[in-house]
Structures are given as C-alpha cells and as structure tokens.
C-alpha positions as CSV (number, residue, x, y, z in Angstrom):
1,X,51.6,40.7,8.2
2,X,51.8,39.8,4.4
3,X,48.9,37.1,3.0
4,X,50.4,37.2,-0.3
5,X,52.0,33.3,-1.0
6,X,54.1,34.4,-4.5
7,X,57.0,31.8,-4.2
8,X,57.4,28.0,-3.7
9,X,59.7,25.4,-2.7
10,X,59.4,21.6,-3.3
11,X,62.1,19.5,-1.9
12,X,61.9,15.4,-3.6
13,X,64.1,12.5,-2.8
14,X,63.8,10.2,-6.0
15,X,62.9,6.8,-4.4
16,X,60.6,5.3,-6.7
17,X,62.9,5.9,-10.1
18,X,60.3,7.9,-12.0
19,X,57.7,8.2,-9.3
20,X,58.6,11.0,-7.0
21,X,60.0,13.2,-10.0
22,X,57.0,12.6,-11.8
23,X,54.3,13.8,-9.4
24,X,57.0,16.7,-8.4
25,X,57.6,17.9,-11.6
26,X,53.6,18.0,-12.9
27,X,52.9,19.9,-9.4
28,X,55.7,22.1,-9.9
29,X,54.5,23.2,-13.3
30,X,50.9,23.4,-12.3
31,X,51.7,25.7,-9.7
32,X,53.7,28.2,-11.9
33,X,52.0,27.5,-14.9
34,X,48.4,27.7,-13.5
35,X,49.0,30.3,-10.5
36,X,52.0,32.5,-10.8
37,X,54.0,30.7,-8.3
38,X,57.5,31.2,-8.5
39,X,59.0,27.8,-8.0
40,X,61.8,26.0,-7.1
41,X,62.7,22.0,-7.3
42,X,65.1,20.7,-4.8
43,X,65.5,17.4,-6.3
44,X,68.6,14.6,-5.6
45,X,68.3,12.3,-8.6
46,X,68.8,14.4,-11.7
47,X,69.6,11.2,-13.9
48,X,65.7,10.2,-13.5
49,X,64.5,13.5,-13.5
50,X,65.8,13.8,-17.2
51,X,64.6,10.7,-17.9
52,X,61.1,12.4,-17.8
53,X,61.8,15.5,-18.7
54,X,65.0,15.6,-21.4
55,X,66.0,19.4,-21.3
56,X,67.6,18.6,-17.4
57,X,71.2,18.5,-17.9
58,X,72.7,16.4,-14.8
59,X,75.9,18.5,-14.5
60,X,74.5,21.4,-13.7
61,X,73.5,22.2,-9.7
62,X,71.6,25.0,-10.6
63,X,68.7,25.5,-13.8
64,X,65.9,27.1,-15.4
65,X,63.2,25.0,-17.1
66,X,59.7,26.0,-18.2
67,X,60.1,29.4,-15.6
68,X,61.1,26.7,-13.2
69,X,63.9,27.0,-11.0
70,X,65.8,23.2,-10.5
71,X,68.1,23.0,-7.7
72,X,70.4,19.9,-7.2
73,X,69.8,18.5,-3.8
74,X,73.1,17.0,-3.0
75,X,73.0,16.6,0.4
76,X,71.7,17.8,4.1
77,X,74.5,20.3,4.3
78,X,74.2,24.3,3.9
79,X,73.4,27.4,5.6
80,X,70.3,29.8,4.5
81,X,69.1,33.3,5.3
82,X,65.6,34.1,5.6
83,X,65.9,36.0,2.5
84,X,66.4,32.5,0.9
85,X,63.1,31.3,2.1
86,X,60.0,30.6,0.2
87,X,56.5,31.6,1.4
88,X,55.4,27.7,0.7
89,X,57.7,25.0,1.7
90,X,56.6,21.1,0.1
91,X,58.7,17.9,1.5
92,X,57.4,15.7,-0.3
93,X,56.6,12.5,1.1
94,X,58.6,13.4,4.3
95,X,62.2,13.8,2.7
96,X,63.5,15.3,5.6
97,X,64.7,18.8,4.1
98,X,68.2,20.3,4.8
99,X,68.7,21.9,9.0
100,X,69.8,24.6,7.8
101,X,66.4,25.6,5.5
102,X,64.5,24.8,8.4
103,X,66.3,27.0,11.0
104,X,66.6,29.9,8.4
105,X,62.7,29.0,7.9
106,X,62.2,29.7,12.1
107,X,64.0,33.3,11.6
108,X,61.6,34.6,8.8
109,X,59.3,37.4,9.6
110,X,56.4,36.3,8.4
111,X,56.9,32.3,9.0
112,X,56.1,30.0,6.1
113,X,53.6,27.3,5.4
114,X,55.0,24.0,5.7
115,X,53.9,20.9,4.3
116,X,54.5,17.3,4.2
117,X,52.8,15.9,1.1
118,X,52.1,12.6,1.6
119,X,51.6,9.7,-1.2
120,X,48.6,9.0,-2.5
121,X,46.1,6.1,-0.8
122,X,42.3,5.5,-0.5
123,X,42.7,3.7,3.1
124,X,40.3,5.2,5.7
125,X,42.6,6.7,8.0
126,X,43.8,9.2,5.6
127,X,40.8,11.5,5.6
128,X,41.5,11.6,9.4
129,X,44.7,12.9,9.0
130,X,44.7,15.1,5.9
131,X,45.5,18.2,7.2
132,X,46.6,18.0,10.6
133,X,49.2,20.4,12.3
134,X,52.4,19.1,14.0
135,X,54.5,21.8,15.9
136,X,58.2,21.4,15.7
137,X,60.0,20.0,18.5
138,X,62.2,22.8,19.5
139,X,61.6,26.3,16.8
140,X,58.2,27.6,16.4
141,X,57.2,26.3,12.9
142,X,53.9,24.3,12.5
143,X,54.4,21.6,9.3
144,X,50.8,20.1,7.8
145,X,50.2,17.3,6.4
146,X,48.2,17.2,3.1
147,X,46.9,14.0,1.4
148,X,46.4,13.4,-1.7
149,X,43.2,11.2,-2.2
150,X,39.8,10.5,-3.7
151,X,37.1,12.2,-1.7
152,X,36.1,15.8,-0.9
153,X,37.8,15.1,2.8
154,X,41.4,15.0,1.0
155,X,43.6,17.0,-1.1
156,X,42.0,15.3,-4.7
157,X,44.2,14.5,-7.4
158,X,47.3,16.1,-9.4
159,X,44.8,17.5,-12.8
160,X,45.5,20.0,-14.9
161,X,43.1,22.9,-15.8
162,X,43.5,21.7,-19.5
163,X,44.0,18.0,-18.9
164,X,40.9,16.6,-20.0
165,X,39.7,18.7,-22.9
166,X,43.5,18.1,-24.4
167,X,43.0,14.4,-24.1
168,X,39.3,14.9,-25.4
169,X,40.6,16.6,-28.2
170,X,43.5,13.9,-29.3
171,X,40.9,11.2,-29.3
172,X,38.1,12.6,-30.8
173,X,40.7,14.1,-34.0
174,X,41.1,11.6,-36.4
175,X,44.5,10.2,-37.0
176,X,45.8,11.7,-34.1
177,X,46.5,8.3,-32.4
178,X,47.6,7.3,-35.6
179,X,50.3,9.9,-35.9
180,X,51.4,9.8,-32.4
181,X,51.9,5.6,-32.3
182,X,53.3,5.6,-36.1
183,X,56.3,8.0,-34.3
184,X,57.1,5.2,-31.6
185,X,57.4,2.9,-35.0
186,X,54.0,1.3,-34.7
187,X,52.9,-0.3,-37.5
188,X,48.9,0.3,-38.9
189,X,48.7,-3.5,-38.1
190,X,50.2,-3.2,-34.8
191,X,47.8,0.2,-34.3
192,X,44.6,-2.3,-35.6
193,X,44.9,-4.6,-33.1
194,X,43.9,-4.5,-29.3
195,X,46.6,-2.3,-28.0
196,X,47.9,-2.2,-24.2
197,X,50.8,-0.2,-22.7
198,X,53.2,-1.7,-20.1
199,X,54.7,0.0,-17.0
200,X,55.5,-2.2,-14.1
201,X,57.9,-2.9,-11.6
202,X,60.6,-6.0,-12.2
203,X,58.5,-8.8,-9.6
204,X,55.5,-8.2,-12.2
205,X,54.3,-11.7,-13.6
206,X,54.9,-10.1,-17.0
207,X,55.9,-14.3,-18.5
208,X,52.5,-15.5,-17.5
209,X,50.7,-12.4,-18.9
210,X,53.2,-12.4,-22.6
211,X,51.7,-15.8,-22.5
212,X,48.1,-15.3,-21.8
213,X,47.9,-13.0,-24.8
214,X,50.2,-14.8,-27.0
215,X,47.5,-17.5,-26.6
216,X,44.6,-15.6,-26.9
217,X,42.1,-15.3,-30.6
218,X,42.1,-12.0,-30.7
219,X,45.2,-9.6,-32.1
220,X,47.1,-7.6,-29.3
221,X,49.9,-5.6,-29.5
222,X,52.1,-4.2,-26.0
223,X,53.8,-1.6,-26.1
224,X,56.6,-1.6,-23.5
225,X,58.7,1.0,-22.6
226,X,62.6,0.4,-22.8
227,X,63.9,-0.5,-19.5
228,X,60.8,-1.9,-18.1
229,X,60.7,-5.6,-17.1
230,X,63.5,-6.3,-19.2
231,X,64.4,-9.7,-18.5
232,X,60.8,-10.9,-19.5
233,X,60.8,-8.7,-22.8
234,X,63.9,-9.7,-23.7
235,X,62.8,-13.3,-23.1
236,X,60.3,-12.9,-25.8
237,X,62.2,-11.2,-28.1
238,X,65.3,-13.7,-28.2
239,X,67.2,-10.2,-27.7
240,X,67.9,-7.4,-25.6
241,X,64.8,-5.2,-24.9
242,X,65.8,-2.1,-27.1
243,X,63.9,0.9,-28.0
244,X,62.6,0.0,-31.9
245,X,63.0,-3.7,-31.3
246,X,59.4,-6.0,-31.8
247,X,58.7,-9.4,-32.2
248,X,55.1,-11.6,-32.6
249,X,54.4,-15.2,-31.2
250,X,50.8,-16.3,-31.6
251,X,48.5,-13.4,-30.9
252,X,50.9,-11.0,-29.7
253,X,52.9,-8.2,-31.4
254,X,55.5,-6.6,-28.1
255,X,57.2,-3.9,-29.3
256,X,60.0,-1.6,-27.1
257,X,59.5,1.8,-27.7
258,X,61.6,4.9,-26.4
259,X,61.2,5.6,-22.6
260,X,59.0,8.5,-22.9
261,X,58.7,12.4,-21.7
262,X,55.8,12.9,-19.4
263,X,53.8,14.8,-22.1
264,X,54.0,11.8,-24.5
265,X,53.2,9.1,-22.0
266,X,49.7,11.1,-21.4
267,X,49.3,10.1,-25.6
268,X,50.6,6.7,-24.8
269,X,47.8,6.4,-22.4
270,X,45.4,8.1,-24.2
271,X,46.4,5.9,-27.2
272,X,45.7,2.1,-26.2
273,X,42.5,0.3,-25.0
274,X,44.1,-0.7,-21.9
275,X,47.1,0.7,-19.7
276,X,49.1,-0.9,-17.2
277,X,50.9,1.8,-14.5
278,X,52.9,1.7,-11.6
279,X,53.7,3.6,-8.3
280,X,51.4,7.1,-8.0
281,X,52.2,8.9,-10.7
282,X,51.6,6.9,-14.2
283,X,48.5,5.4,-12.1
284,X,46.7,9.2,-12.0
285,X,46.8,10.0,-15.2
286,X,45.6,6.6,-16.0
287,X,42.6,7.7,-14.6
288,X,42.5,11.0,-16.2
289,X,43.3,8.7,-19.4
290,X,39.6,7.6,-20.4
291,X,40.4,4.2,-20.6
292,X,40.4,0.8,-19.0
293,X,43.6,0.4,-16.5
294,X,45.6,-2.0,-13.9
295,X,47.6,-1.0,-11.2
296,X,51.1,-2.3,-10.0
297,X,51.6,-0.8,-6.6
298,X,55.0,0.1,-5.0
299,X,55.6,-3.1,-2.4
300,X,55.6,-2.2,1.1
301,X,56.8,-4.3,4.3
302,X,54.7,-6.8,5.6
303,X,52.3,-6.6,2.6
304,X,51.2,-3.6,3.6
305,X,50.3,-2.3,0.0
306,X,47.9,-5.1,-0.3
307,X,45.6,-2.8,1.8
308,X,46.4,-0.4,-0.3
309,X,45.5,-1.5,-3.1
310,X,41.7,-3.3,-1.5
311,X,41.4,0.0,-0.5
312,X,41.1,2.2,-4.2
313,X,39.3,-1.2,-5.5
314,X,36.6,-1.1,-3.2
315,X,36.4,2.8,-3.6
316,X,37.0,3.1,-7.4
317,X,33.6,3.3,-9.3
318,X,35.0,2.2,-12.3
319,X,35.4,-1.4,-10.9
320,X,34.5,-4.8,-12.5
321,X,34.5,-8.1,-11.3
322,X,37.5,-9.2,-13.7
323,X,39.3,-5.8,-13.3
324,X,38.8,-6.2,-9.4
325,X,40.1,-10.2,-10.0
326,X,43.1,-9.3,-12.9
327,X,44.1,-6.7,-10.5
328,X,44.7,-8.9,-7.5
329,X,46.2,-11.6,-9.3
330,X,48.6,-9.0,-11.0
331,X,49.7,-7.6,-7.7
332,X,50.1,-11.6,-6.7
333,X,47.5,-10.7,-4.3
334,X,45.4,-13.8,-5.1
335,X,46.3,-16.8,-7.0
336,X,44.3,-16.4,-10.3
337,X,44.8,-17.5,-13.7
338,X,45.8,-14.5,-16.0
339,X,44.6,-16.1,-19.2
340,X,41.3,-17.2,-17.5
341,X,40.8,-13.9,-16.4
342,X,42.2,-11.9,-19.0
343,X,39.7,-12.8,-21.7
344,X,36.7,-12.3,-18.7
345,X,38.4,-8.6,-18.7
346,X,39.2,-7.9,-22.4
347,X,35.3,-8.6,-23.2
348,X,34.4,-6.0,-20.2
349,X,36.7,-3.2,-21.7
350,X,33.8,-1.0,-23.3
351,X,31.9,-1.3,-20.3
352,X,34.8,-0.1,-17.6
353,X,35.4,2.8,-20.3
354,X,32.0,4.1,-19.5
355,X,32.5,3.5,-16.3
356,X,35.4,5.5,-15.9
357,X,33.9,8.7,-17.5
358,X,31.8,8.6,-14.8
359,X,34.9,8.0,-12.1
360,X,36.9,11.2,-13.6
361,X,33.3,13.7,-13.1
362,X,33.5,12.2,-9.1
363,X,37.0,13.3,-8.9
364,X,36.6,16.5,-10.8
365,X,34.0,17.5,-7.8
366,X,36.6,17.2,-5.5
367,X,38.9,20.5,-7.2
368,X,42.3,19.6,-8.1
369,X,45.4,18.9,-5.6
370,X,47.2,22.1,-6.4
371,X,44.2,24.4,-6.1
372,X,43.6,22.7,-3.0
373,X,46.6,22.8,-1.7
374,X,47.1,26.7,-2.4
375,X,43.7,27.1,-0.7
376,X,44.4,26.1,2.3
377,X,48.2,27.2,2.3
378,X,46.3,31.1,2.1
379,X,43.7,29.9,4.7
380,X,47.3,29.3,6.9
381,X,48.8,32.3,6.5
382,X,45.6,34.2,7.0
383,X,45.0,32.6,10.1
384,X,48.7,33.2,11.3
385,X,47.8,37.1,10.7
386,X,44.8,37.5,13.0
C-alpha cells in the first residue's frame, strides 16, 4: 500500500463572508507552496473569495491560481470515480461534502485521509477532542477531526515558514510602512498619529468607540476598510463609507480605504499600533502581527461565543487588565465605558507589544497547523498500511 500523500482536496462553504475563504485559501497555499501538495479548492462563494484574492474570476467553475486548482462548488450533486479522488480530503468546518465524493472516496484502493477541520477555540474540551476518529455510518472510511488551537495538544496555528521574518523585515526597513499606508492615501499626518485598523462585524459598538477617540488628547487615525460597519462610518463622515473618503472630528482622522487582498491586510496589520479583527482568520495573523490587538468574535446561539472568547483571554499571555476589560466590553460582554477604558489601554500599548513577542515564540513551539496536519495525515496512512 502507497504512504505517499501527493494531492489534496479542501472543500469550504463561505459562511463567515471573508472568514472561511480566508483561512482556506492561506492553508491551501501553504500546503502547495510549502510541501508540494497538489491542491484543489472546492469553494461555493466565489464573489468573497475574490474579494480576497482579486485574480478569481466568478464565472468560471473551474481555475488555476498560484498552481492552485479552484473548483466552483455549486451544489451536493455529481458523480466521481476513484481516479478523481485525492489522497487528503479537508471539510472544513464540517461542510458536509458532495455523496457522490464520499462514495467514490469508499471505492479507492488505497482509502484517503479524511478530515473535518474544525474552527479555531481555546476552550478546554478541544484538546480532548483534537484528533479523534469517527467511522462512517454505513462505507468503511474513518473522518478525523483536527483542531486548530494554542497548545502542543492541538493542531497550532495557520503560520507561514516565512511569515515572521517578512513582517520583521517590513518593520524594521525604514519607510516601508510609510510607502505601504501613503498607497491606501494616508496622509504623513494621518501616518504620525496613533494609528488603529478596523475590522468588525455590523452589531460592533463602533459609535461609542468613533466617539471615545474623537474625544481623546491624543491624535488617532482609523483606518477602516470599505464595507465594514458602514452605517457607523458613514455616520461620521456625513457620507457614504467609500474607499478614499476621510473626515476628522476632535481627535480623530477615519479614513475608508480599499477592501484589501490578504497579502496587504498582513501590512495593514503590521502597519498600525493597534488592530481590530474579526472571526478566525484576520484574528491569527493579528497575532503573528507584533502588535497590540482586539477581537470581535463570530456570535453564537445562546452566547455561546462568550465562552469563547474567556477562554483565549485567560489563555493568551499577552493579556492586560484594560485589553482583558476593552475586550469584553467590545464583545458587549460586560458593560464598560470604552472611553474610560480606552485611554487605560492606549497607555498599556508598548507594554502588550512586548508581551506579544513573547506570545508568538509560545505558539511557534507548537509547529504550524499545516505541518501538523500533514504529519499526522502520513502517520494515517502509515498506520492503514501495517
């Protein structure tokens, strides 16, 4: 029986806009990139998808992108041959792929490795489960679940080989940042000032926040991204929240600047003092950003992502009191007063960049999530063999 694992295929349902693409799309060029897998993205939103990555051209069901086959997923219909079949099969975040892939998966020779990758959390349980086997019902196929997560007893993180010395690099060269923002049409006043990225979803209290800083001493310019919480930007502006549009009350400059590719959001972040991400994928490479961050995480049922989000603040290292407390009160967790503890935070931002150098060396230990994953998709297949 082969051991070889030469080809790939990763199956995403876009729930989370720019979410689900985001991480699928990183992994997906990591793996071929990094390790020679042949890939191919099943994906059924191909509007986002080019949102992030502009070469996708929505019309076409079938493409070829950075060696990287792009399949449009249009629906659960279809029949396969084994021949079709790739060695490595990823739903990710249980999509529920096509019938027919999986009954064409049952009639290979040499069966493949099946995953369900799972989204990203620091609750307890997940170490438990991380890579537990579940037979199929009725066909003799095995699917394992792999979590992505922040200790040595979980998958670890999306990181690229080169990720850090590349964002090491743009920061330490001068008038890199400079070069990059002045692009996005910031101005060297705008660059000068305490500067802070925006991503959130639309139930942010983005008002109360615009008018924490607008009433702080200190200069601060945001820099939004067009289309994210519109109504508020637009608000402030007097005008519709357009790419290249900017206005200043008090202490704050907001500009709109373009939505951005997923190589130019890593500057963004690498660019500002302080970033504010969303869902899983913007809120990793925060980390792997250097710099002061706060998360807006995806709202479950029930308040469910409440525990969530307790969970990665008691766990991440690079905690401060008035991160811990602007965090909470972000996520409308807690009542808090963002201008109260805005200013508590702002003053603790060279201190929770220290900290967070420290945080990325912890994660680093842990190997990255598609080494891991490759790891033990060979330990699998080698067991499958004996």
């Amino acid at each position: 029986m082969r051991a070889a694992l030469t080809s790939l295929a990763l199956f995403c349902k876009v729930v989370d806009n720019f979410g689900d693409i985001g991480i699928c799309w990183r992994l997906a060029r990591q793996l071929q990139q990094e390790h020679g897998i042949e890939v191919t993205l099943w994906v059924d939103d191909l509007l986002s998808f080019q949102r992030l990555c502009p070469e996708v051209r929505p019309e076409l069901a079938v493409q070829h992108i950075n060696g990287i086959r792009i399949q449009h997923w249009r629906d659960q219909l279809g029949v396969f041959t084994p021949e079709q079949i790739a060695d490595i099969v990823i739903e990710f975040f249980a999509c529920d792929i096509p019938p027919g892939y999986i009954n064409a998966m049952a009639q290979c020779a040499v069966t493949p490795v099946w995953f369900n990758l799972e989204g990203l959390s620091a609750e307890a349980w997940v170490e438990g489960c991380h890579a537990l086997s579940s037979p199929h019902g009725s066909l003799p196929l095995t699917k394992y679940f792999f979590f992505p997560g922040f200790n040595a007893n979980t998958g670890g993180l999306l990181l690229e080989a080169d990720l850090v010395s590349r964002r090491q690099q743009f920061q330490q060269q001068p008038g890199e940042r400079e070069q990059f923002l002045a692009r996005l049409g910031v101005t060297p006043a705008e660059m000068a000032a305490l500067t802070v990225s925006l991503f959130c979803y639309p139930h942010a209290p983005v008002a109360e926040l615009l008018s924490a800083w607008e009433q702080q001493e200190q200069a601060l310019t945001c820099l939004v991204p067009e289309g994210v919480a519109s109504d508020s930007v637009s608000a402030f502006l007097g005008q519709s929240a357009r790419a290249g549009c900017s206005a200043t009350r008090g202490a704050l400059t907001l500009r709109v600047i373009p939505f951005l590719p997923q190589q130019d959001y890593d500057r963004l972040l690498w660019s500002c003092d302080c970033n504010f991400v969303r869902g899983e994928d913007s809120f990793v490479r925060a980390q792997w950003a250097g710099r002061a961050f706060i998360w807006h995480i995806y709202p479950q049922d029930e308040n469910l992502h409440h525990v969530k989000l307790k969970a990665f603040l008691r766990c991440h290292s690079a905690q401060t009191d008035s991160l811990t407390a602007l965090s909470l009160g972000w996520n409308q967790v807690s009542p808090v007063k963002l201008s109260q503890v805005w200013s508590e935070f702002q003053a603790e931002l060279p201190k929770i960049a220290l900290l967070s150098a420290d945080w990325q060396r912890q994660m680093q230990l842990h190997g990255d999530l598609a080494s891991n994953l490759l790891k033990f998709a060979q330990t699998v297949r080698k067991s499958a063999a004996i």
